[in-house]
Residue frames as qw, qx, qy, qz and C-alpha x, y, z in Angstrom:
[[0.861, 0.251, 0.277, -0.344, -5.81, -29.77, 136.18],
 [0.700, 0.499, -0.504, -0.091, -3.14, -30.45, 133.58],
 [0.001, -0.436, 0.868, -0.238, -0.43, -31.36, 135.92],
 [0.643, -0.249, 0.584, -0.429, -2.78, -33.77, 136.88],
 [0.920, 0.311, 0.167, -0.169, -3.35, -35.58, 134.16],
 [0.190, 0.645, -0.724, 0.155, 0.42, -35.60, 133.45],
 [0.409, -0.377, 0.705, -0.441, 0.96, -37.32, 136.79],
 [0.704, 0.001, 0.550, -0.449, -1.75, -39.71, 136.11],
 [0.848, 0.529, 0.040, -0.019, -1.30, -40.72, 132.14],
 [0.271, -0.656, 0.542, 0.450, 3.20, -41.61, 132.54],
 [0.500, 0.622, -0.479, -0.366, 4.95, -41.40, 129.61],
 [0.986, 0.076, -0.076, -0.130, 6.07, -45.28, 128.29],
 [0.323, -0.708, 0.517, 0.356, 9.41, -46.47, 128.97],
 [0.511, 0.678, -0.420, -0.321, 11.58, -46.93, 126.10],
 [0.980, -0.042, 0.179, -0.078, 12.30, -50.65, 125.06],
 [0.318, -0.747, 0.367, 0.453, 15.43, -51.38, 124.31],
 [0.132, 0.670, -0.456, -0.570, 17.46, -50.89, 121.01],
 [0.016, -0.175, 0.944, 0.278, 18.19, -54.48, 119.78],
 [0.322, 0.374, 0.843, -0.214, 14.66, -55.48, 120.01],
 [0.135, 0.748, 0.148, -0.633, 13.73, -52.37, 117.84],
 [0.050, 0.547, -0.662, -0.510, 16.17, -53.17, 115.38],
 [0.182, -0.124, 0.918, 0.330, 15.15, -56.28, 114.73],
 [0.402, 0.594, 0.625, -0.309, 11.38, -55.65, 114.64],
 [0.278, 0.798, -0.148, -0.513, 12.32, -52.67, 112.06],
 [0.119, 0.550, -0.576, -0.593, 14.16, -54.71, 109.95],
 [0.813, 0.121, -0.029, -0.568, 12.60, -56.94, 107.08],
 [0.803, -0.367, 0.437, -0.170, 12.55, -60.20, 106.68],
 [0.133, 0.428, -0.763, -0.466, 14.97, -62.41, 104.10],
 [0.875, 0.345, 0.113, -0.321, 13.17, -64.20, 101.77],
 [0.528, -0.374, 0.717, 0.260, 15.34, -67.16, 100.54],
 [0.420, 0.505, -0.422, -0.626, 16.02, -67.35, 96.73],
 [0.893, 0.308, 0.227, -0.238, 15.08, -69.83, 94.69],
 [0.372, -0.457, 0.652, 0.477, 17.62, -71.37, 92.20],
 [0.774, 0.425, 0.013, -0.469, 16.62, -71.80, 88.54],
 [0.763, -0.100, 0.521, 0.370, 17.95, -74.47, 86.67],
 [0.010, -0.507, 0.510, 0.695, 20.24, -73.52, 83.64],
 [0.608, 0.510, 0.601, -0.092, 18.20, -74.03, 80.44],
 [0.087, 0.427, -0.296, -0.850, 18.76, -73.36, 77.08],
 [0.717, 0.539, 0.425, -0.120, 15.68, -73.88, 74.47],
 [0.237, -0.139, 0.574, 0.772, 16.98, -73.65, 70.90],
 [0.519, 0.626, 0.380, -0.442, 13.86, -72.10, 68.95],
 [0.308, 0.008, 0.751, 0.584, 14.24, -72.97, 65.36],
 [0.340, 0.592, -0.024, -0.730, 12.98, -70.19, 62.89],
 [0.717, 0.449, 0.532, -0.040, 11.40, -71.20, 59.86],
 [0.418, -0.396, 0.322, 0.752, 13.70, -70.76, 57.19],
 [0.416, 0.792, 0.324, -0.307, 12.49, -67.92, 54.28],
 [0.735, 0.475, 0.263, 0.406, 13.72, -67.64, 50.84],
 [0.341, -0.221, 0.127, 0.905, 16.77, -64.81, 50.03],
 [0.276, 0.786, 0.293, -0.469, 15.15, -61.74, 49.20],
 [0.605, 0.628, 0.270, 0.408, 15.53, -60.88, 45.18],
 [0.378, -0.349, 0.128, 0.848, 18.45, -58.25, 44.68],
 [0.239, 0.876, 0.353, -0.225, 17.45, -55.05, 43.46],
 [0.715, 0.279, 0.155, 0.622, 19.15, -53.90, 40.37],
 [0.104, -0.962, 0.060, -0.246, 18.79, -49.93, 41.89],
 [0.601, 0.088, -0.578, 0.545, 21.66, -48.79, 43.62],
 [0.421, -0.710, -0.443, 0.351, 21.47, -47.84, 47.33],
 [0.117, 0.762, -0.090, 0.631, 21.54, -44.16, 47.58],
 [0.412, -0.283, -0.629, 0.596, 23.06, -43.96, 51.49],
 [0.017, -0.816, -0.295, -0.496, 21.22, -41.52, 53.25],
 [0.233, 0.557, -0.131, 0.787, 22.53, -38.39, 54.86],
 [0.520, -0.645, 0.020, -0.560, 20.16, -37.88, 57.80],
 [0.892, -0.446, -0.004, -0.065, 21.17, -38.89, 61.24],
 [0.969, -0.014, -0.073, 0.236, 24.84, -39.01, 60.30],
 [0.547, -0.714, 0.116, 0.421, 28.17, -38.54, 61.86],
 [0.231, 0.875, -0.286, -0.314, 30.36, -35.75, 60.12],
 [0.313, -0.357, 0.845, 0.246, 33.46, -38.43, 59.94],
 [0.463, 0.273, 0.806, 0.247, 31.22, -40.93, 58.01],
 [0.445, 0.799, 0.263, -0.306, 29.88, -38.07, 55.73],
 [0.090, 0.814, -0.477, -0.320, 33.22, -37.15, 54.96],
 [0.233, -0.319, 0.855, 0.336, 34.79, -40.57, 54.42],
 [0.677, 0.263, 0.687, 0.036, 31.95, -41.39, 52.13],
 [0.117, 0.958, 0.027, -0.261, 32.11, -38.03, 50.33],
 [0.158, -0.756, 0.560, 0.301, 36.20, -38.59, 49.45],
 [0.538, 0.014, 0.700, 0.470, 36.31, -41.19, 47.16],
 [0.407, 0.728, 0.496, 0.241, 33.84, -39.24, 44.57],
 [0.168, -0.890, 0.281, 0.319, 36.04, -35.48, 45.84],
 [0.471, -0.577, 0.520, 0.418, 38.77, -36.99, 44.75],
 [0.530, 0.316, 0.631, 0.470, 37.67, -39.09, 41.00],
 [0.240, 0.954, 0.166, -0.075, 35.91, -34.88, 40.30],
 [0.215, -0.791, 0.510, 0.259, 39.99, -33.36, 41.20],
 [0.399, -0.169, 0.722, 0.539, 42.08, -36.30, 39.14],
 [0.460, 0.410, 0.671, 0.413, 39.45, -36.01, 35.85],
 [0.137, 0.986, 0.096, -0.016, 39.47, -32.39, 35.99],
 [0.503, -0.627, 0.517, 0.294, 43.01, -32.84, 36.02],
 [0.506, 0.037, 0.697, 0.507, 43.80, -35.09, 33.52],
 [0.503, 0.608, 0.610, 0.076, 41.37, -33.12, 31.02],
 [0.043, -0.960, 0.179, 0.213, 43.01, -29.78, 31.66],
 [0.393, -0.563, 0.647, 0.330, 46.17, -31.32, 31.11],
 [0.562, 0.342, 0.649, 0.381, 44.87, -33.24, 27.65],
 [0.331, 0.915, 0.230, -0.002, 43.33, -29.83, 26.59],
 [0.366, -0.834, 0.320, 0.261, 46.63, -28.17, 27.54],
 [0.652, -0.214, 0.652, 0.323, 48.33, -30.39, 25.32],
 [0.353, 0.736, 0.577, 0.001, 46.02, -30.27, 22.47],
 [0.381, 0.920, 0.086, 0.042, 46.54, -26.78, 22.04],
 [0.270, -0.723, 0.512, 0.376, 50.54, -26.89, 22.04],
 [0.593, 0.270, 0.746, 0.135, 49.84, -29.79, 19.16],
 [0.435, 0.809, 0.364, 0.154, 47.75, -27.66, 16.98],
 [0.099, 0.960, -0.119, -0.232, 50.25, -24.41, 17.61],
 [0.761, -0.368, 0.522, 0.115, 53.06, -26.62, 16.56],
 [0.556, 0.395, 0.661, 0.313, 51.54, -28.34, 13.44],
 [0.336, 0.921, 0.190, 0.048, 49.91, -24.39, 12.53],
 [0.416, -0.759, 0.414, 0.282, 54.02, -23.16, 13.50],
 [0.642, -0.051, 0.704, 0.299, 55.33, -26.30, 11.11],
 [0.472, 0.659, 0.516, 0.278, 53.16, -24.92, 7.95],
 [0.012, 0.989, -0.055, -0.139, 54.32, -21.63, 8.22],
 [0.359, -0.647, 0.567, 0.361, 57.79, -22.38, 8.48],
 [0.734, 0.222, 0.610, 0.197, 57.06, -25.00, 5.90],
 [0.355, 0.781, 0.446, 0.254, 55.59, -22.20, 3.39],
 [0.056, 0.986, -0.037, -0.155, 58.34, -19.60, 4.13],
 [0.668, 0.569, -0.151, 0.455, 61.54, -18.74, 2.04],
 [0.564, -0.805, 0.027, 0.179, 64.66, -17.72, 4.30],
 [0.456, 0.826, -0.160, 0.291, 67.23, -15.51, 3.40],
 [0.668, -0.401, -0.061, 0.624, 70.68, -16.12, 5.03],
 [0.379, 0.868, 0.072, 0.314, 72.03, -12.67, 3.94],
 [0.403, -0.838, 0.352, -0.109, 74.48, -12.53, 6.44],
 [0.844, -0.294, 0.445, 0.053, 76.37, -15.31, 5.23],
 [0.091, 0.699, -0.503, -0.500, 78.65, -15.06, 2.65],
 [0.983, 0.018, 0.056, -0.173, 79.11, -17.68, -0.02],
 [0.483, 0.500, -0.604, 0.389, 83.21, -17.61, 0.33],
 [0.370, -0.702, 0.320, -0.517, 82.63, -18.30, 3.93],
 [0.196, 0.415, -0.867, 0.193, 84.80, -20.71, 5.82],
 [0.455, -0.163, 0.520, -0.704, 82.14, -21.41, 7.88],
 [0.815, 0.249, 0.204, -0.481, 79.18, -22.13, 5.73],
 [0.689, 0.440, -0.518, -0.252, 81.70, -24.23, 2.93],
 [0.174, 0.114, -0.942, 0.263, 82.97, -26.62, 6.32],
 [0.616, 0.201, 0.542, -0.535, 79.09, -26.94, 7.61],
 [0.742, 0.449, -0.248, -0.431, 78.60, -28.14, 3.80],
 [0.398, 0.569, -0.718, 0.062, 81.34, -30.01, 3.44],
 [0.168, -0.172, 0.787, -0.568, 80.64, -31.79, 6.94],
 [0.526, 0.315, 0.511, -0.602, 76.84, -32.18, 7.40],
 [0.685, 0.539, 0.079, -0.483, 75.62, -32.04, 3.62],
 [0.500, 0.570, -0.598, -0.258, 78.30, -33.56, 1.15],
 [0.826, -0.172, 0.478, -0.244, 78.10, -37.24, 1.26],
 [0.007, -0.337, 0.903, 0.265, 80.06, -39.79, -0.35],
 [0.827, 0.176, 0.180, -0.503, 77.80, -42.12, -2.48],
 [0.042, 0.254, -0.946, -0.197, 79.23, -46.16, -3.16],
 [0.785, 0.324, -0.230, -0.476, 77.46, -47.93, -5.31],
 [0.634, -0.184, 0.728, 0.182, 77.72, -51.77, -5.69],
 [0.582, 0.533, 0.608, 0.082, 75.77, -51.23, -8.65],
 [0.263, -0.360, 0.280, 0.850, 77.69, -49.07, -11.14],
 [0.565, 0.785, 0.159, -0.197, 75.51, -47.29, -14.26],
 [0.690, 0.060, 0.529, 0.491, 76.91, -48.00, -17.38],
 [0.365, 0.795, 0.044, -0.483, 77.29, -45.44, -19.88],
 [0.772, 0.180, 0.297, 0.533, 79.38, -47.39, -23.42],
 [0.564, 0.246, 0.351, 0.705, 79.33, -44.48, -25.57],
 [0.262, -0.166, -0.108, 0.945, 80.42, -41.11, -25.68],
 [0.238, 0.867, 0.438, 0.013, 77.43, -38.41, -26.12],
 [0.331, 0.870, 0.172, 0.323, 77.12, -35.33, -27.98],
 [0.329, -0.931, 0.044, -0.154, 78.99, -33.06, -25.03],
 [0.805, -0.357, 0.384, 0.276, 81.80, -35.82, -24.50],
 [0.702, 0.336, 0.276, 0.564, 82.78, -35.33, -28.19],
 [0.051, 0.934, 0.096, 0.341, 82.69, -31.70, -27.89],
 [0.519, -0.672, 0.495, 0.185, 85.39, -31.70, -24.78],
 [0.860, -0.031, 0.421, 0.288, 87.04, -34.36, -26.76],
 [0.571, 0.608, 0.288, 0.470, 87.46, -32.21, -29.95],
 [0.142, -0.948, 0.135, -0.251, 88.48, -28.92, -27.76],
 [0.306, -0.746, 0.541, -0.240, 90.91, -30.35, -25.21],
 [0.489, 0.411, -0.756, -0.147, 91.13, -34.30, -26.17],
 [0.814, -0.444, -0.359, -0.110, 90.30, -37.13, -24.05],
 [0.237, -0.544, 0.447, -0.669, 91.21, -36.00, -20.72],
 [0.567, -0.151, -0.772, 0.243, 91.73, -39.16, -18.03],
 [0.382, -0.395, -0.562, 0.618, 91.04, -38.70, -14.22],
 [0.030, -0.470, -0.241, -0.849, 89.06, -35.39, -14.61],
 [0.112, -0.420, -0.724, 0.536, 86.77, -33.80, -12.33],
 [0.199, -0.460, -0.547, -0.670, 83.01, -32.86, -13.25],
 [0.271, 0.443, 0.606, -0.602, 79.97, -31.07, -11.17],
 [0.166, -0.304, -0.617, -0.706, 76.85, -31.37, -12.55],
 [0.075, 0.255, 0.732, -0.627, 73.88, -29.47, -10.52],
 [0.250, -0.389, -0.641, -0.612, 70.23, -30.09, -11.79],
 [0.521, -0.220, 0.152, -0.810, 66.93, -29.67, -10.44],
 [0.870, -0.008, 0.372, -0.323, 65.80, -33.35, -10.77],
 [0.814, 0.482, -0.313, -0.084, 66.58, -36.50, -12.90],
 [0.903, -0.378, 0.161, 0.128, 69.00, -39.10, -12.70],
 [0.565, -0.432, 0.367, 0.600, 72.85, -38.97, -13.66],
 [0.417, 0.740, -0.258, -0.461, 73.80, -36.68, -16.53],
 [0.915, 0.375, 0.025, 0.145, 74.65, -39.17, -19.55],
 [0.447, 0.795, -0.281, 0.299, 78.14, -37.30, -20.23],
 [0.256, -0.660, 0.628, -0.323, 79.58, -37.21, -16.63],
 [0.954, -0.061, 0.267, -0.124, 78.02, -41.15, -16.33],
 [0.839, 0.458, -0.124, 0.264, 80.46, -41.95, -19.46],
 [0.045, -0.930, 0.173, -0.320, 82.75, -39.72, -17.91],
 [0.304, -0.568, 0.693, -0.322, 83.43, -41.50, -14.90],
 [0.854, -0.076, 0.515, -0.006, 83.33, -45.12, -15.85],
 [0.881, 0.366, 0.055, 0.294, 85.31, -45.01, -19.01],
 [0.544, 0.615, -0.300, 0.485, 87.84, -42.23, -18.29],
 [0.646, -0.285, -0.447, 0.549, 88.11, -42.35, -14.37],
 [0.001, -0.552, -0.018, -0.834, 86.36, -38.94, -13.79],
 [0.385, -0.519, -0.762, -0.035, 84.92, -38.11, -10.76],
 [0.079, 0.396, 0.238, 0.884, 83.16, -35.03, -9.37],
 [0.278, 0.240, 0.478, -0.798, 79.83, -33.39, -7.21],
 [0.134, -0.460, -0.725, -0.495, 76.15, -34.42, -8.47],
 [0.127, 0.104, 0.389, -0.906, 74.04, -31.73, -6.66],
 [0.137, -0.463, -0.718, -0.502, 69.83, -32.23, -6.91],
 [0.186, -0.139, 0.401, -0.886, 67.12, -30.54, -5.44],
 [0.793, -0.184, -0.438, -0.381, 64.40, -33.33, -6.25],
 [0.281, -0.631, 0.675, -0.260, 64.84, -35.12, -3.18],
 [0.903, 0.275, 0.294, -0.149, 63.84, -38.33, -4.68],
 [0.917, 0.364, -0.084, 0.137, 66.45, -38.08, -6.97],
 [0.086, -0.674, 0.670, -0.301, 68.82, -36.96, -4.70],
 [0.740, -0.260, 0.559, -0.268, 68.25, -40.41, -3.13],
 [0.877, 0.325, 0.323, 0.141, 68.69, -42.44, -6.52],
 [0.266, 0.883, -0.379, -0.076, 72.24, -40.67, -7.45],
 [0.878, -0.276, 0.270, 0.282, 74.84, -43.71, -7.87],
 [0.774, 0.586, -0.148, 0.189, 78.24, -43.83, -9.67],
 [0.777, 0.056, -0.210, 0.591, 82.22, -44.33, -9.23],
 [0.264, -0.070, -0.207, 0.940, 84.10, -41.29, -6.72],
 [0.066, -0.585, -0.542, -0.600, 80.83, -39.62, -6.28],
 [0.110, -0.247, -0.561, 0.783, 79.61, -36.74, -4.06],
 [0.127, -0.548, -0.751, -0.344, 76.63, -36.20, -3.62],
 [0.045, 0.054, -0.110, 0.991, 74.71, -32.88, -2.74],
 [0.005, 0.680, 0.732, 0.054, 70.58, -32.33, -1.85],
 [0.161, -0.540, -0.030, 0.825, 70.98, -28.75, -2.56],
 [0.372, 0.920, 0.120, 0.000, 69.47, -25.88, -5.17],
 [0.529, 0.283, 0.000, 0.800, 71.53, -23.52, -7.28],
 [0.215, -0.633, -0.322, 0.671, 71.20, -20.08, -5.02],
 [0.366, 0.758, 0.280, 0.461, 70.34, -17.28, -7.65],
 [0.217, -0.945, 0.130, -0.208, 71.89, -14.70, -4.51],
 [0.287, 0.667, -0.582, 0.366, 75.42, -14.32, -3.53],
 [0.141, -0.307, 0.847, -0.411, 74.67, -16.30, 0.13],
 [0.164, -0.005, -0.982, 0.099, 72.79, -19.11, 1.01],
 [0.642, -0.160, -0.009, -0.750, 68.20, -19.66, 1.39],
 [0.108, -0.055, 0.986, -0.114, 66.20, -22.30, 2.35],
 [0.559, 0.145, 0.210, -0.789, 63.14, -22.69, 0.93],
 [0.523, -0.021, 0.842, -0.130, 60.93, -25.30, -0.04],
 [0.157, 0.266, -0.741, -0.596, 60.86, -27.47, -3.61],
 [0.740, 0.237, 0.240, -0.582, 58.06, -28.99, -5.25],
 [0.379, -0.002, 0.903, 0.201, 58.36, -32.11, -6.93],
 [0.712, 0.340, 0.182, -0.586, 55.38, -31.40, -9.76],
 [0.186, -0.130, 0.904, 0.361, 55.90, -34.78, -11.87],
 [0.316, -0.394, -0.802, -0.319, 52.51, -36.02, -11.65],
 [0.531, -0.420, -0.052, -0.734, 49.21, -34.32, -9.72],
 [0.856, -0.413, -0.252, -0.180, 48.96, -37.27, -8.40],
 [0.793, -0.032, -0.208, 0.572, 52.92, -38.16, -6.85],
 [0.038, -0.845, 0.228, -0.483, 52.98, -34.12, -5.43],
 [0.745, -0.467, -0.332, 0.342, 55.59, -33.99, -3.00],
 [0.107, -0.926, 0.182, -0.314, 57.27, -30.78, -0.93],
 [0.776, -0.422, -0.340, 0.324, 60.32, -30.84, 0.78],
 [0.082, -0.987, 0.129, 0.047, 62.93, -28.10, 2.17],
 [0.818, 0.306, 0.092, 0.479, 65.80, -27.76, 0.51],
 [0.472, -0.640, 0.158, 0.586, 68.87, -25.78, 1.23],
 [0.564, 0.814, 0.022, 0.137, 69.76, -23.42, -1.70],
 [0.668, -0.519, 0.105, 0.523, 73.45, -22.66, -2.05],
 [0.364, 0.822, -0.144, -0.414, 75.62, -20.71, -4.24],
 [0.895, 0.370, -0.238, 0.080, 77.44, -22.33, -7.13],
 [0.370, 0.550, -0.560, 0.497, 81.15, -21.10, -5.58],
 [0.318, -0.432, 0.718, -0.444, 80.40, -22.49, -2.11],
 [0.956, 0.189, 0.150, -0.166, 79.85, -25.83, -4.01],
 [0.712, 0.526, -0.397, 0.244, 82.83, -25.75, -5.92],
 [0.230, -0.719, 0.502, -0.422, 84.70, -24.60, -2.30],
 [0.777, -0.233, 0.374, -0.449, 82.81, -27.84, -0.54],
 [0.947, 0.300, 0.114, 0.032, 83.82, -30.30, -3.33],
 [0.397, -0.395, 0.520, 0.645, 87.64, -29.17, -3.93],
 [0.609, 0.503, 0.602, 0.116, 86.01, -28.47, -7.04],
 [0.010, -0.740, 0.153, 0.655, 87.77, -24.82, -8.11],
 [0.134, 0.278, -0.849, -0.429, 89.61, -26.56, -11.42],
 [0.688, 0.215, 0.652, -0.237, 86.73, -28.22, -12.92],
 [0.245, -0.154, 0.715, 0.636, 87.08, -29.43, -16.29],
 [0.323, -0.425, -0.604, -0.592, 83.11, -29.88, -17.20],
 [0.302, 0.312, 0.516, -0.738, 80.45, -27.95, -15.27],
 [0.167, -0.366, -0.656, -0.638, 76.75, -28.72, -16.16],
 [0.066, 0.290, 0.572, -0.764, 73.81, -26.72, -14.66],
 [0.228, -0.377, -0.587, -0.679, 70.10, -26.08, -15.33],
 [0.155, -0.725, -0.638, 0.206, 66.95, -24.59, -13.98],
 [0.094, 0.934, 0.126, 0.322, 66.08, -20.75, -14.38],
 [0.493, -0.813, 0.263, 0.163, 68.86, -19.89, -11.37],
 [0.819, -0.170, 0.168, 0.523, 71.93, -20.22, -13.41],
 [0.443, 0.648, 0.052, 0.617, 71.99, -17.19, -14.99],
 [0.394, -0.863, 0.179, -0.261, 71.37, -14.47, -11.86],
 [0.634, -0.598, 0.464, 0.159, 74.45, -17.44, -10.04],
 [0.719, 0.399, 0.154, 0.548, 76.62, -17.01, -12.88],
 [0.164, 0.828, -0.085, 0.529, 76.91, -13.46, -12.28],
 [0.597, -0.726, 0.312, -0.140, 77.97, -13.88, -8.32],
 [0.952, -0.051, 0.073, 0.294, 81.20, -16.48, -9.31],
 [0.224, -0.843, 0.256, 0.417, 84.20, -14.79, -8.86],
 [0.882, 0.415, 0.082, 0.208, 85.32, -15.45, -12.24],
 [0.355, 0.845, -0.160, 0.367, 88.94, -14.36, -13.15],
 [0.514, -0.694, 0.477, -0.166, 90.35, -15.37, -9.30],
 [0.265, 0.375, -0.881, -0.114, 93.76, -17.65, -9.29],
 [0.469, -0.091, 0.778, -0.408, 91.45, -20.35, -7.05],
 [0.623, 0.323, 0.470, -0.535, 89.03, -20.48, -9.40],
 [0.052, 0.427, -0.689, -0.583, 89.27, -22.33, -13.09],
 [0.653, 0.198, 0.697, -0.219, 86.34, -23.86, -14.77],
 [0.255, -0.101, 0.709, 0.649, 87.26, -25.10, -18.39],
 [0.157, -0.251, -0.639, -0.710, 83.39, -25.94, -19.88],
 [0.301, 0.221, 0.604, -0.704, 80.24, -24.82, -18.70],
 [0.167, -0.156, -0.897, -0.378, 77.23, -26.35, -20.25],
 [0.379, 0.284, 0.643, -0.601, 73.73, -24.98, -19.47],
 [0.002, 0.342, 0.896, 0.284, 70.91, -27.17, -20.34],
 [0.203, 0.682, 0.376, -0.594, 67.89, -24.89, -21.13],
 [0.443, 0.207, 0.608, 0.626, 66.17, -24.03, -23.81],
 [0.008, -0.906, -0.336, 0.258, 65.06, -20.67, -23.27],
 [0.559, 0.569, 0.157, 0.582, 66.34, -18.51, -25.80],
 [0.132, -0.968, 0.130, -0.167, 66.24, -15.19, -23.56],
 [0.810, -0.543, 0.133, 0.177, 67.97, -17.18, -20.86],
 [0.884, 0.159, 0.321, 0.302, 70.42, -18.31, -22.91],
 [0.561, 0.703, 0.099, 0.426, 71.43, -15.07, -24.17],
 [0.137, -0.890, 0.185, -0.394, 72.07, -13.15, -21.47],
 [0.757, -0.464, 0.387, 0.248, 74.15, -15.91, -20.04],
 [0.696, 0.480, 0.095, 0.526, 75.96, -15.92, -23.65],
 [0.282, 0.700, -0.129, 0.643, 76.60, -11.94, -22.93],
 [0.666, -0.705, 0.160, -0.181, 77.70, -12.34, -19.17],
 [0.870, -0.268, 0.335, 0.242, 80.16, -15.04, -19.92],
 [0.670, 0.576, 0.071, 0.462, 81.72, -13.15, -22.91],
 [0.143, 0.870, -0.236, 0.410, 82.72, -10.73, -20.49],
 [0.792, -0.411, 0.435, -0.123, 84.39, -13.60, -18.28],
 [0.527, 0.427, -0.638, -0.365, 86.27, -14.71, -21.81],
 [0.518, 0.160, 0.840, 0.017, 84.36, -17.54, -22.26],
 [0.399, 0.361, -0.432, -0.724, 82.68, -17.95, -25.90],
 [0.838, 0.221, 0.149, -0.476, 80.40, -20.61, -27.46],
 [0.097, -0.280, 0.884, 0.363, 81.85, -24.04, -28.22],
 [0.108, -0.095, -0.923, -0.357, 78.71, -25.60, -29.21],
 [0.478, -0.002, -0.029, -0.878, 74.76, -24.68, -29.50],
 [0.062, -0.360, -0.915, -0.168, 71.88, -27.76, -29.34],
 [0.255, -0.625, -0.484, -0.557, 68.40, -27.35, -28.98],
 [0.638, -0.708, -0.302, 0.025, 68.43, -27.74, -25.13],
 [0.675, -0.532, 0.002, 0.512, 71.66, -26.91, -24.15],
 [0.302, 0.929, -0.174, 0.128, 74.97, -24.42, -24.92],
 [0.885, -0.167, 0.034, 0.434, 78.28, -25.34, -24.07],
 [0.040, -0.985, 0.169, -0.018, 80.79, -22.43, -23.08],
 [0.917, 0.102, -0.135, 0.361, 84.41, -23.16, -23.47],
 [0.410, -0.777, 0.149, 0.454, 87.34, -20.71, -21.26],
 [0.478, 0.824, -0.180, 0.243, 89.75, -18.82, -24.09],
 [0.682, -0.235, -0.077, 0.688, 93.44, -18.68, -23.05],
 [0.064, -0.952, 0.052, 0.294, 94.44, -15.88, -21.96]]
């Protein structure tokens, strides 16, 4: 029964290929062309918004590492230079203060060369060099007439031309005697202060000039002088002490004819001058002081140096050298 209906129902035959294709394929729809147009749409135009006087805080969220960082490096960098510079002011600061607190100490301390002799070649060419100064004057102090001290040489040893005087005080301006000294008989000599103020106002004909103490110890101190004139005009400075015989050394001054000294140090440096050596020859000594102790015990020091009393004031004493 099948085969029969096989037989009787044949299969279609198969149309051919090109007809197939084209039924299968679709159809072209021809484009349209538009025409190029452009509209210009003009926007009503709206006032600038009002600036806000906040600043923009940027925000963080959403953003790429690179732009975190490069906003991030200008504020990295002002934290590192002003932590910098402040360290480096503070740093400063306190080398400043140890300095200034370094400066007052040294200011407020006495130093003892004790290692320095006061015959030493050394210390009398570092004087002689550095400290002794020639002082020219346009302006010459006048002295007319002889004082009290001038007649006293005068009546011991006569007027004496071209001499050669040191006179070392503590303060004050040119000793009357040496003033007359050197402008009427052509003397000329070492003025030594320790005021530095009047170290600075010392004029006068062939003059050397000295900002030095007498040394009360055989070698050489520095320590620091007070000016007390006036409470108000206090003034400090540091002053080289020296001994009297590495003055005379510094000045060619061995063979003085008139020596004049004052301040409590002249007795203790009286006793440390090698008196009695062929270098050494000082004719009058004259200390101005009117301490009676003082005064003696330089009287009985210098008697055993044969020296002896040429003359006695209130303030002063005046020693004169015996021939031997």
């Amino acid at each position: 029964m099948a085969e029969k209906k096989i037989q009787e129902n044949p299969l279609p035959e198969e149309q051919p290929t090109e007809q197939t294709n084209q039924a299968d394929k679709p159809k072209e729809v021809p484009m349209k062309t538009i025409p190029d147009k452009t509209t210009t749409v003009v926007l009503p135009s709206t006032p600038p918004a009002a600036v806000s006087p906040r600043m923009a805080v940027p925000t963080f969220t959403k953003t790429s590492p690179n732009d975190l960082y490069r906003r991030l490096l200008p504020a990295v960098l002002f934290v590192l230079t002003f932590v910098t510079v402040m360290t480096m002011l503070l740093i400063y600061m306190d080398n400043v203060a140890m300095g200034a607190q370094q400066f007052r100490v040294n200011m407020s301390r006495d130093y003892e060369l004790a290692r320095i002799p006061q015959e030493s070649p050394a210390l009398v060419a570092y004087v002689r060099q550095l400290h002794l100064a020639p002082r020219v004057s346009h302006h010459q102090p006048q002295q007319h007439t002889p004082t009290r001290s001038v007649k006293v040489l005068d009546q011991l040893y006569g007027e004496i031309y071209n001499g050669t005087f040191v006179e070392v005080l503590e303060s004050g301006p040119r000793d009357p005697s040496t003033l007359y000294l050197g402008a009427a008989r052509g003397w000329a000599g070492l003025a030594a202060r320790a005021a530095a103020r009047a170290y600075l106002s010392l004029k006068g004909r062939a003059l050397a000039t000295l900002h030095a103490c007498l040394s009360p110890t055989p070698h050489p101190r520095e320590v620091t002088y007070h000016e007390s004139e006036s409470p108000e005009a206090a003034f400090s400075s540091r002053v080289l002490c020296l001994p009297l015989y590495t003055m005379l050394l510094a000045a060619d001054a061995t063979h003085a004819v008139y020596v004049v000294l004052d301040g409590p140090t002249v007795p203790p440096a009286l006793r440390h001058v090698p008196f009695g050596t062929p270098n050494l020859r000082l004719q009058v000594i004259e200390f101005r002081s009117a301490d009676l102790v003082a005064r003696n015990h330089t009287t009985e020091f210098l008697a055993t140096k044969n020296y002896t009393v040429a003359a006695s004031f209130d303030d002063s004493i005046m020693y004169t050298l015996k021939e031997a």
